[in-house]
N, C-alpha and C positions, 0 to 999 in steps of 0.2 A: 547603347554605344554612341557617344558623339562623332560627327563627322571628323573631327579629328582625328580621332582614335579610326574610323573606318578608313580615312583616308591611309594612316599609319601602316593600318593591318594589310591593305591594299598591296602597297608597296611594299612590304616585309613578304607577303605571298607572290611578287613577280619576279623578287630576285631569286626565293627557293625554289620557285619552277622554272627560272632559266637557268640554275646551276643544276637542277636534277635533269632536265633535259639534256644539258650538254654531257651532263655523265651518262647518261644513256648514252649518247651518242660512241662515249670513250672519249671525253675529254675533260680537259680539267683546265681551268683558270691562272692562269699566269700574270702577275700584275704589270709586265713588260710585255706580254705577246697577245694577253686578252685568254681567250681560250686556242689549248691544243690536244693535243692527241697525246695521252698517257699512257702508257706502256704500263702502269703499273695496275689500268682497271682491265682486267684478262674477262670481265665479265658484263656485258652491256648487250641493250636493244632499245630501240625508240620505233615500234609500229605497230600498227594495228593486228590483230590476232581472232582469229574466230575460237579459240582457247586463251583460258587467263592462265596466268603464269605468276606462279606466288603469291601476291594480293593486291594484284591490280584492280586499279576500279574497272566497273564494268559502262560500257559507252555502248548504248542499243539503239538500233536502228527499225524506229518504231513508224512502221508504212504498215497501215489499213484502211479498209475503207467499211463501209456498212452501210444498208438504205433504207428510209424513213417506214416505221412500224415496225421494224424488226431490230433487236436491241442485239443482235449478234454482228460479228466483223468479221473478214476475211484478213487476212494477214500474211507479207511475206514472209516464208518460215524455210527456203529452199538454200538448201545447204551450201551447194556448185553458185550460186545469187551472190551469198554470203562469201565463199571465199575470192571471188571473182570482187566483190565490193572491195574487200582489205587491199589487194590488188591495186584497183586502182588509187584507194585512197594514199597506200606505202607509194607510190608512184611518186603524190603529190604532196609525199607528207613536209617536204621542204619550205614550202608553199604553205602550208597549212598551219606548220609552227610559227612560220613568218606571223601571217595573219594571226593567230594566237594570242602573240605577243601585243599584236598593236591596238587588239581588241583590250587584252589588260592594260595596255596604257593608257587607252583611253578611259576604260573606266577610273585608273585611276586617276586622270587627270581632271575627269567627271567630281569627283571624290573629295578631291584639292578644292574645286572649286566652290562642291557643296561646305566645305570647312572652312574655308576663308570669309563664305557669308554667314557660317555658324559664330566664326570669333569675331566678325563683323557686329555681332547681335548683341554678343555679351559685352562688348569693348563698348559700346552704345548704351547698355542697359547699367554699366560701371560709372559713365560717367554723369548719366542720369541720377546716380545716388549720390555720388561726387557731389553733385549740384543740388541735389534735395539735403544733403548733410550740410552744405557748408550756407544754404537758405537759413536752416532750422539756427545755426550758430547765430545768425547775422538776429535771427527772432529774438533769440534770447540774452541777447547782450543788457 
């Protein structure tokens, strides 16, 4: 995949996760209001869950430790940890989708800018032939 096309997909994936998020939320996109609250989605959630619901991806919270000679780990696996974690993270999930978002933006703007030196390269390597094609003519006159 060229960076163009990554940057592309990039940005084709932040606008489907900030509309799929604000649907969660219950809300839907108005092109005068931005997003608002839809009466007509009677079915939404946006948090964290220590049960999946439908076919949610699964987001694990992988804390262990282990110590040197012994290839086994300890691990948190406590149930009351776990729900008590959702907890606080639904707390901050406001916060969290914020942050989300900025992290996708930046990657894509990461993304942009690996593709604008990708077409930087080819637009260079174009006009390199440019220049060897119109040598070669100049030879054979």
């Amino acid at each position: 995949m060229s960076k163009i096309q990554e940057a592309a997909s990039i940005k084709y994936k932040i606008a489907n996760c900030k509309e799929a998020i604000q649907n969660g939320l219950g809300n839907t996109y108005s092109k005068s209001n931005g997003y608002i609250r839809d009466s007509s989605i009677d079915k939404y959630n946006c948090k964290f869950d220590i049960h999946s619901h439908h076919s949610s991806p699964p987001l694990y919270f992988d804390c262990y430790h282990g110590y040197y000679g012994d290839s086994n780990v300890s691990m948190i696996t406590d149930d009351f940890y776990m729900q008590c974690l959702c907890e606080a993270v639904n707390k901050h999930m406001k916060e969290i989708r914020e942050d989300t978002e900025k992290i996708m933006q930046d990657k894509y703007i990461k993304a942009l800018s690996e593709a604008k030196t990708e077409a930087e390269q080819v637009i260079s390597e174009y006009d390199k032939l440019i220049g060897i094609e119109e040598t070669l003519k100049e030879i054979n006159k």
